[in-house]
N, C-alpha and C positions, 0 to 999 in steps of 0.2 A: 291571260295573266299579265304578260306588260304591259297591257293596254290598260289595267287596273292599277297598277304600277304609276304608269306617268301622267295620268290625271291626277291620281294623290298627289305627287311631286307637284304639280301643278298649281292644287289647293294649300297647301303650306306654302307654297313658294308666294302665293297672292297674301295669306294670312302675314306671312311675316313682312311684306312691303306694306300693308296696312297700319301693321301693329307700329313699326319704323315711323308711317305716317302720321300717326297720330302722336308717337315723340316727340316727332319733328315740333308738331304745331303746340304740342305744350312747350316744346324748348323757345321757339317763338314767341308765345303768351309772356313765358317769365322776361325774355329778353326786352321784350315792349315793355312790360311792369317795371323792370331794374332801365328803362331808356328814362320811361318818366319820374321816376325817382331820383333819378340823376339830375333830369332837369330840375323838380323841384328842389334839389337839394340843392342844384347853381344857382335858381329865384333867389332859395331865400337865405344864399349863402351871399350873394352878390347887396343881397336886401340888408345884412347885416353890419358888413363892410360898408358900405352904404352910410349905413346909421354909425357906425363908428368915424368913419370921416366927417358927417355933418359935426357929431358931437365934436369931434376935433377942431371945425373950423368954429364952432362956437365960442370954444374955449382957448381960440388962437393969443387972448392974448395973457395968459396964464402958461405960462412955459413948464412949470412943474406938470400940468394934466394934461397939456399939448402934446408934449413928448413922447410919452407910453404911445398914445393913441396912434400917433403917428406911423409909429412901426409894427401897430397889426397890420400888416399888410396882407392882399389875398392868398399872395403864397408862401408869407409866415405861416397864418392859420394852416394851411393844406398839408404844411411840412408838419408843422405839432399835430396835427390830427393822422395824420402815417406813422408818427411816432405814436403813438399813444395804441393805435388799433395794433401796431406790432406785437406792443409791450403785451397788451390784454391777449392775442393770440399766443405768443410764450406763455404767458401765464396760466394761460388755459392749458396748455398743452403739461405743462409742469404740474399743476394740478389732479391733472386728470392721470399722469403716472405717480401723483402722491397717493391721492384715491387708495387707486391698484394696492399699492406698497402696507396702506393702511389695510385693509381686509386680510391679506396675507399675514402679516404682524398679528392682529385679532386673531385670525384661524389655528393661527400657533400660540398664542397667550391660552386660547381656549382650551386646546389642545394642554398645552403642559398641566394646566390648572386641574384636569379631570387625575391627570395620570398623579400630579403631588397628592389631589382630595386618596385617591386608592391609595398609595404609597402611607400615606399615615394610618389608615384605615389597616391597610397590611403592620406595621408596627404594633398598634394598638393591640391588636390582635394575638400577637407573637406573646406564644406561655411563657412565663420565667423559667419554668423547670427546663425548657427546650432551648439551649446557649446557640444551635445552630442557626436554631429561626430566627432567633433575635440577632443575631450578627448578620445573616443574610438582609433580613427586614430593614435594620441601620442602614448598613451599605446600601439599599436601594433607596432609604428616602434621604441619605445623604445626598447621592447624586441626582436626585430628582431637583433636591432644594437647587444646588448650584447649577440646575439648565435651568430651572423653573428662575435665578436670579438673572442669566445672562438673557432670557426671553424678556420678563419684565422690563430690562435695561434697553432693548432694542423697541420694545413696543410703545414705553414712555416716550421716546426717541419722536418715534413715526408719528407719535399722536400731536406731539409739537411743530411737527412741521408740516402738517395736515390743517390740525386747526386752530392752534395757536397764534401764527402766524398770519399778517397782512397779503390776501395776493397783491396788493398792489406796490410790496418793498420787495422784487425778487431781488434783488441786488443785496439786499439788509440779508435777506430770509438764508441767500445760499452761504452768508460770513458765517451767520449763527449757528446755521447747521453742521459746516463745518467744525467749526470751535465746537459743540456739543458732540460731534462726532467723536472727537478726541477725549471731550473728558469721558465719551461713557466707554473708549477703549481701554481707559485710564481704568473703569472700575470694574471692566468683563477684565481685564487682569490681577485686580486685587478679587477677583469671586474666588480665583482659582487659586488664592493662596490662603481664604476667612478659611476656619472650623466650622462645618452645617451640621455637626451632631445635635447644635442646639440653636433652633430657627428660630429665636426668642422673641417676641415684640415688644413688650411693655411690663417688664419685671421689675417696677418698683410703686412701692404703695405711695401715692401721694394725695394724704388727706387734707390738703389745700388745693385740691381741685376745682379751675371753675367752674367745670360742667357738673361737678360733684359723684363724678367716677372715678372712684381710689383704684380701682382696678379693674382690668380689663383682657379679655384676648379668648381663646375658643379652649373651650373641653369638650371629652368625651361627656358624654350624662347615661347614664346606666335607668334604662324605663322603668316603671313602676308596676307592666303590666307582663305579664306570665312568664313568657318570653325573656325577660330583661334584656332587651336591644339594646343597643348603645349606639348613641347618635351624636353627631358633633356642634356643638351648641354656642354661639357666640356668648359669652358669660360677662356679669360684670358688678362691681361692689358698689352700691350708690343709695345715698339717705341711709343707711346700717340694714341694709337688704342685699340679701342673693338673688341676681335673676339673672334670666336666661333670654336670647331672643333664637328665630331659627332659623330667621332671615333679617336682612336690615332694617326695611323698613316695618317689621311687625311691631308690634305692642308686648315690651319687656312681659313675661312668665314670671310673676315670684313663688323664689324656690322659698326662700326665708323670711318672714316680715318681720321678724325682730333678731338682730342677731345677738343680743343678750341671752337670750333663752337657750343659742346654740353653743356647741361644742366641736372642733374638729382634729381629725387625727389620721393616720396613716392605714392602711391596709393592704396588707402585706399576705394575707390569709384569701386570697383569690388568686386566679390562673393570672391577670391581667398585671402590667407592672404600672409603675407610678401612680398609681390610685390613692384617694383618698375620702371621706366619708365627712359630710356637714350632720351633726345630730342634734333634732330639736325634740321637745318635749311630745310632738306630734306625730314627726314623721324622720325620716332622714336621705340624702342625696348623695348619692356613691356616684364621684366623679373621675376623671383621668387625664392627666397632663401629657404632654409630649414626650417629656424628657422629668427625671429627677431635679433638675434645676427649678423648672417652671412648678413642680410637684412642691417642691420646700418655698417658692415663692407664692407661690396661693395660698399654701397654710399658713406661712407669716401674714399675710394679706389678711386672711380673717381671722387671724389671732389679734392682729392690732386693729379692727374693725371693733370684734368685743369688746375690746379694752378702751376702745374712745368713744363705742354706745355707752358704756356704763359711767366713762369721766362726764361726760355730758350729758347724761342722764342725773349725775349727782349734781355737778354743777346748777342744773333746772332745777332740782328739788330744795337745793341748796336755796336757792333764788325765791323760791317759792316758799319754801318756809319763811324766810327773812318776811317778805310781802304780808305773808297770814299773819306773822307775829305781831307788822306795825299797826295790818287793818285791825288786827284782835282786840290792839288796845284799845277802840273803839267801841268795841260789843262789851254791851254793858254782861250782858248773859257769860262772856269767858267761854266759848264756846272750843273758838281755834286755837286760846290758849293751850286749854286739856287736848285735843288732839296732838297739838305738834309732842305735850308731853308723852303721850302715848306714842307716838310714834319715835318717841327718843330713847323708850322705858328700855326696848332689847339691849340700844348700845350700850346704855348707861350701866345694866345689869351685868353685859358682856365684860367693857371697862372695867368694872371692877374688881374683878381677878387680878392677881398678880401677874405682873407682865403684861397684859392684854394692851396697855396702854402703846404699844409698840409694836410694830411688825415684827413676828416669827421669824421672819429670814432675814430680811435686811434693817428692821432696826427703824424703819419710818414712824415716824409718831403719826398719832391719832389715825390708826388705822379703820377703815369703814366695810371691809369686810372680812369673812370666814371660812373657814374650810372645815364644815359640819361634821366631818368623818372623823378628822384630825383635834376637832375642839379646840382652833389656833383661831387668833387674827393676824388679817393679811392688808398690807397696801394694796391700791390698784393696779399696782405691775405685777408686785406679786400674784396678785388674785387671777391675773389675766395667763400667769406662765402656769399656778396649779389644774385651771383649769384645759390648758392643752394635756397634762399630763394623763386626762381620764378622769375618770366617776371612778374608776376600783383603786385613785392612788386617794386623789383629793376632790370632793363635794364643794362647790363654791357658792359663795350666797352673801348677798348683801344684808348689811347690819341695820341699813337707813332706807331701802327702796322697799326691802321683801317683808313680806309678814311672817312673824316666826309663833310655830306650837309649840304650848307650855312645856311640853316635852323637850322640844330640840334646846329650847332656851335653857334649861335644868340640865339639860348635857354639857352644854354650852358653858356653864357656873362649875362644871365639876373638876376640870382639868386646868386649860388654860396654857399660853405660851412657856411661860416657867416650867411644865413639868413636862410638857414634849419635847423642849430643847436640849432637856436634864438627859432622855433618854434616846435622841435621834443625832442630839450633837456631843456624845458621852467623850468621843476618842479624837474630835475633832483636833484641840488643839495638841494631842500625841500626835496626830499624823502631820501638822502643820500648815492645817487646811485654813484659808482668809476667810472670815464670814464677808457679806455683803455689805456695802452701805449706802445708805440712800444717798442716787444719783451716779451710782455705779453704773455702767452701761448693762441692757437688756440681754446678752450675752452672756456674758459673764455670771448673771444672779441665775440665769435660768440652769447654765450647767453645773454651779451650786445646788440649786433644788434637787436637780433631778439626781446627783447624788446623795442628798440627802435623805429622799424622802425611796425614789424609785430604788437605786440601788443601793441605800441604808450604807453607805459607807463609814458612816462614823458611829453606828450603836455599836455599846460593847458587849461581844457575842458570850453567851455563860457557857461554863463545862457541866458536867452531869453533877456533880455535886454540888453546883452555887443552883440547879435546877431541883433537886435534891432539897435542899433547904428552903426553897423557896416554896414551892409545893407543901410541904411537912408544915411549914408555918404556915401557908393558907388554909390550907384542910381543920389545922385545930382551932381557927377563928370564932372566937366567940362574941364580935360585937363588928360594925362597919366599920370599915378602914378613913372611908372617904368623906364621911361626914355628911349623908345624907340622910334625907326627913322624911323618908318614907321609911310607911307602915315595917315592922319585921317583926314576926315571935319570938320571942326571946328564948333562950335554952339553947341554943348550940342547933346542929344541924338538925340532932333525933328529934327537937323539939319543933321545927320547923316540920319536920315532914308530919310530925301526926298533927298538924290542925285541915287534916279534911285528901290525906293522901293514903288512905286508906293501910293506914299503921305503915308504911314503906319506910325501910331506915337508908338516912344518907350515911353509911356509915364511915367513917375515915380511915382509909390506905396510906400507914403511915410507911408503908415499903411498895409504892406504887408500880407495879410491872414497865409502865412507858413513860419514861422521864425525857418525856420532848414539850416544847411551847405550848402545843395546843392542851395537855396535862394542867401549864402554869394558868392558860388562861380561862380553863374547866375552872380550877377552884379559884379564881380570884373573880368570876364572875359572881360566884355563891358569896364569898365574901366584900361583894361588894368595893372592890378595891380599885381603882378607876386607875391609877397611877401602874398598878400590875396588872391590866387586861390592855393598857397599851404601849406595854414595856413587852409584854409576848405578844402582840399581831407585829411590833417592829422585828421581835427575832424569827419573824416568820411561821406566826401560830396559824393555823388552819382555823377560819372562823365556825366554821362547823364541823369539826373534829369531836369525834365520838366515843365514848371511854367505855371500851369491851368490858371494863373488872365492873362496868355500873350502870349498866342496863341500854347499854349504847346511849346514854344522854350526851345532849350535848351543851354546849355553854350558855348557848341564851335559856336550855331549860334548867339553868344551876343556877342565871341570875332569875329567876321566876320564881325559885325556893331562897333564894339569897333575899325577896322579896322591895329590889332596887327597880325605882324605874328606869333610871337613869342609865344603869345598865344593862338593860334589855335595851334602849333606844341606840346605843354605843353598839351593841352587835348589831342593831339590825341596820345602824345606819352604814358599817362595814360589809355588809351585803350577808349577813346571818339568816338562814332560810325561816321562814315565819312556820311551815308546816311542817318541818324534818321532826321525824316521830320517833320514840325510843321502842323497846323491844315491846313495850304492852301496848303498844301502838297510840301514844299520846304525843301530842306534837305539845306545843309552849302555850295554847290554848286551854288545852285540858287541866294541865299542871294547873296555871292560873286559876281556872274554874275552882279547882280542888281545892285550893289556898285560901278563895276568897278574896284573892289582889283585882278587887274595880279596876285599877288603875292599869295594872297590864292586861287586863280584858280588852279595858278599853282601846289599849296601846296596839295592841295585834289583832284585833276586827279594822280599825283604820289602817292596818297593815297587808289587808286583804286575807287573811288566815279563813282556812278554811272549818267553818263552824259544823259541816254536815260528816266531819272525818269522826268515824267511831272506831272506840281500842278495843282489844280485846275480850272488855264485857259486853259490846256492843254497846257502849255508852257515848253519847254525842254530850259536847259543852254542855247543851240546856238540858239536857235530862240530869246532869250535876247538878245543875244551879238548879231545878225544881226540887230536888231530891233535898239539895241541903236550904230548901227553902231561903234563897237570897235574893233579895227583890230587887237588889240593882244589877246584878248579872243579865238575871233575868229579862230586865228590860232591855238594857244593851242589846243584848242576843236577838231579842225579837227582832226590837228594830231593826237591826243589821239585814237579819233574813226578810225582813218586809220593804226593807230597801233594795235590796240585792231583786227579791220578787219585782219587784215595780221598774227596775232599770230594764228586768229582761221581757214583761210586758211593754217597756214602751221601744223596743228595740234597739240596734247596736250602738248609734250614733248617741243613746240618751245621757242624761248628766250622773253626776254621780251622788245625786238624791235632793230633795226638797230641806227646803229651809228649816223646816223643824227639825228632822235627821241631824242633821249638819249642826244645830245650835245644840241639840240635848248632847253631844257627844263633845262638844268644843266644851261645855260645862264641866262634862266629867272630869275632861283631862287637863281643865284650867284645880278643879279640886284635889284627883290625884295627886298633880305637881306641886301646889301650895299649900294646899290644907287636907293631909290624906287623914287624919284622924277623923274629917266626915264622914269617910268611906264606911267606919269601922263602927256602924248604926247597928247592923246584924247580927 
């Protein structure tokens, strides 16, 4: 066994003088290679010198270029070339711990940036009803933001003196660093005295943008799909579009392609807080902001978005009209003449109502658009503040861009500024309230509005007995109040009900059990009285309020016996249910039917009313209209149901019917609205 032993010793002790050996002879090889390199580096350094001296003796008698040349000498060069290889060795060396410094800085930038992304995510998150989690959540992404600002400051830092920087100025490089060191000590001590409750970026709309991004910066976005995941989405307002990107460099997502069409508003009615909801005629985009700050500066953002697609939408049209009118005079035919007049026919009709000529709230002349509900004209600011307030306060719509049905246009002719002001601005100047005036700042008009209209501040509230009287005199109505041109029987109510309601008396409760609004605005619907169905939705009438003492009817089916169109389109355009039924189970359809009113047949199938609902006799609309033989119900009806059939044949996504549908029913209700005595052939 030792003899086993120290042969092995033996054999490593030879291996390792070998292995020595053959170091040796490559330490040799380089040492020969670095001998001859050195020579040649003395050839043809000696070869250089050389050539700078001949040049010098060349040029001996030139004392300006003699000179220089002169004192290259061999061991000037040698001296500057040990300077210079030092310099580059520092420099490398310097480098190579910036490097270092640089990855570490990245690993913590990266680092912070995951734990901020969670930190918001955890807020976002946090219920309202739950005060704990939301203060816990704050406090965590408070202090997330101020390490996540003191990180950014130190890594912007390293990235400058990494690669910004010349290695060839180490001298310049260590001043600047210094000096930078200080200012950014200067701002890791102002991080630690900012407010981070609100990390804000870019919270103001600037629609002189030159990239043409009014606004900008990330939301949450609430998904579309089952789930509703919420994901954090770089967002941003450009050309009068919402989009969305989900990284930087992807290809912008549009949320909106017109933001005319949209509306947006608050939501308050989910677990999640600062939320807010984009709603377009299509679809809509429930969003969420960081903070209530950034939540009220995105809805300003796309409130003043709407309001300068629509200036510049007018402006265009504006522009364009002018162009049609000069080329028109050209056309012998007068073709763009009658267009541009038809398209001027709403406002001119609008216009001419008293008051109309003037904005409702602040007084702006030549206002261009409406608030459908309201039966007002509005300036463009205006138009821009009623429509943040909602579809259930105020309906916004252009007088010059939109096309209006003969219907809306005949609501539109019935009221007007004068008598909404009479009854929304009654106590105004008792309370000592300033109306608006154009060029007032957007502030100020909007919190005007919204007590005008949202919290009805200034109408004057009735007691039971001025509701009492009022009621007592609609009920005994024997002719329209409001001076409309539609069809009605004449005789009072008994007489209206027996043409085709199967003997039903409207009879009059001159001691009515319930003396509330929706009472006043039951019989001023029947009476047709437009000036009192929206003097009672201001004092808070229930638009589908049901009158127990009369078969649970409600108001749109008392203006269907009051035989108005104009007030059936007034309820339904206040959000009046088209199919709410009374006790025999007739919804505002049937009544119609029974009446013989084309015009509100018409009115409430383009209202989506349901024509297959049967009352109590088991009677549907067209078994009326067959039964009382009337050939234009009749038709209606069909069509409706061969339209309705054909949409659900061609499935979900299809239109909402062909070209002849669409014309025969545009006829009626251009006849209805203008000339209803055609109706009344039957």
């Amino acid at each position: 066994m030792p003899q086993i032993l120290y042969y092995l010793f033996v054999y490593i002790y030879i291996l390792y003088i070998y292995v020595l050996y053959i170091y040796i002879l490559c330490l040799v090889k380089l040492c020969i290679g670095m001998i001859d390199a050195g020579k040649a580096y003395n050839t043809a350094n000696r070869q250089f010198v050389n050539g700078i001296q001949e040049l010098a003796q060349t040029s001996a008698k030139d004392v300006v270029i003699e000179t220089p040349y002169t004192k290259l000498t061999p061991e000037f060069i040698m001296a500057r070339f040990q300077q210079s290889l030092s310099a580059h060795l520092r420099n490398g060396i310097a480098v190579r711990r910036d490097l270092r410094k640089f990855k570490e800085a990245k690993k913590q930038f990266d680092k912070v940036s995951e734990e901020k992304e969670a930190a918001l995510s955890k807020n976002a998150q946090a219920p309202r009803n739950k005060q704990h989690e939301v203060e816990e959540a704050t406090s965590i992404l408070i202090a997330t933001r101020k390490c996540f600002r003191h990180i950014v400051l130190d890594y912007v830092l390293q990235v400058r003196a990494t690669v910004f920087m010349p290695v060839f100025q180490l001298d310049q490089l260590v001043m600047d660093s210094t000096k930078e060191r200080k200012d950014m000590e200067m701002k890791h001590s102002t991080i630690q005295q900012k407010d981070f409750s609100n990390d804000d970026t870019k919270l103001e709309y600037n629609v002189d943008a030159e990239n043409g991004i009014v606004m900008e910066g990330y939301l949450f976005k609430r998904a579309s799909n089952a789930f509703k995941t919420w994901n954090r989405r770089w967002f941003s307002i450009q050309n009068n579009q919402l989009v969305y990107q989900k990284k930087f460099k992807d290809n912008p997502t549009v949320v909106v392609e017109d933001l005319r069409l949209c509306t947006v508003k608050h939501c308050e009615d989910i677990e999640r807080r600062f939320c807010f909801e984009v709603v377009s005629p299509t679809k809509s985009c429930m969003m969420q902001a960081d903070s209530e700050k950034l939540r009220q500066a995105w809805i300003k953002a796309v409130q003043n978005s709407i309001a300068t697609a629509f200036r510049d939408k007018a402006e265009d049209a504006e522009m364009e009209r002018k162009s049609s009118a000069s080329s028109g005079s050209l056309d012998s035919g007068g073709e763009v003449k009658e267009r541009s007049l038809k398209g001027e026919s709403a406002l001119q009709r609008v216009m001419a109502i008293g008051g109309n000529s003037s904005c409702c709230d602040c007084g702006q002349p030549e206002p261009c658009w409406a608030s459908i509900n309201l039966s007002i004209t509005l300036c463009i600011q205006c138009s821009g503040i009623h429509r943040s307030l909602g579809v259930h306060f105020s309906k916004v719509r252009s007088l010059t861009l939109d096309s209006w049905e003969p219907e809306l246009l005949k609501l539109m002719c019935e009221l007007g500024n004068g008598v909404i002001n009479n009854i929304y601005e009654a106590r105004r100047e008792e309370l000592g309230a300033r109306k608006p005036q154009p060029g007032d700042p957007r502030h100020e008009v909007e919190a005007y509005i919204k007590a005008k209209y949202v919290e009805r501040r200034f109408v004057q509230r009735l007691s039971e007995d001025e509701i009492r009287q009022k009621v007592s005199a609609l009920s005994k109505q024997d002719k329209p109040l409001s001076g409309c041109s539609d069809a009605r029987p004449s005789g009072g109510p008994s007489a209206s009900a027996s043409s085709g309601d199967s003997g039903e008396d409207l009879e009059v409760f001159c001691e009515p059990k319930q003396l509330t609004p929706g009472l006043q605005l039951y019989w001023a619907s029947f009476s047709r009285s437009m000036p009192d169905m929206a003097e009672a939705l201001a004092h808070g009438a229930e638009v589908n309020w049901t009158n127990t003492d009369h078969d649970n009817r409600t108001p749109l089916i008392m203006a269907v016996h009051g035989g108005s169109l104009a007030s059936c389109e007034f309820l339904l355009q206040n959000s009046a249910s088209v199919n709410q039924q009374d006790n025999l189970g007739r919804g505002p359809l049937h009544h119609a039917t029974l009446l013989g009113h084309t015009g509100q047949v018409c009115l409430f199938l383009k209202r989506g009313a349901n024509q297959n609902a049967a009352d109590v006799e088991n009677q549907t609309p067209l078994s009326i209209a067959v039964k009382a033989a009337n050939a234009d119900i009749v038709t209606l009806l069909r069509l409706a149901k061969m339209n309705e059939e054909m949409r659900e044949s061609e499935g979900l996504y299809s239109q909402s019917g062909d070209e002849t549908y669409q014309d025969i029913f545009q006829d009626f209700s251009q006849m209805a609205s203008n000339d209803p005595d055609k109706l009344n052939r039957y």
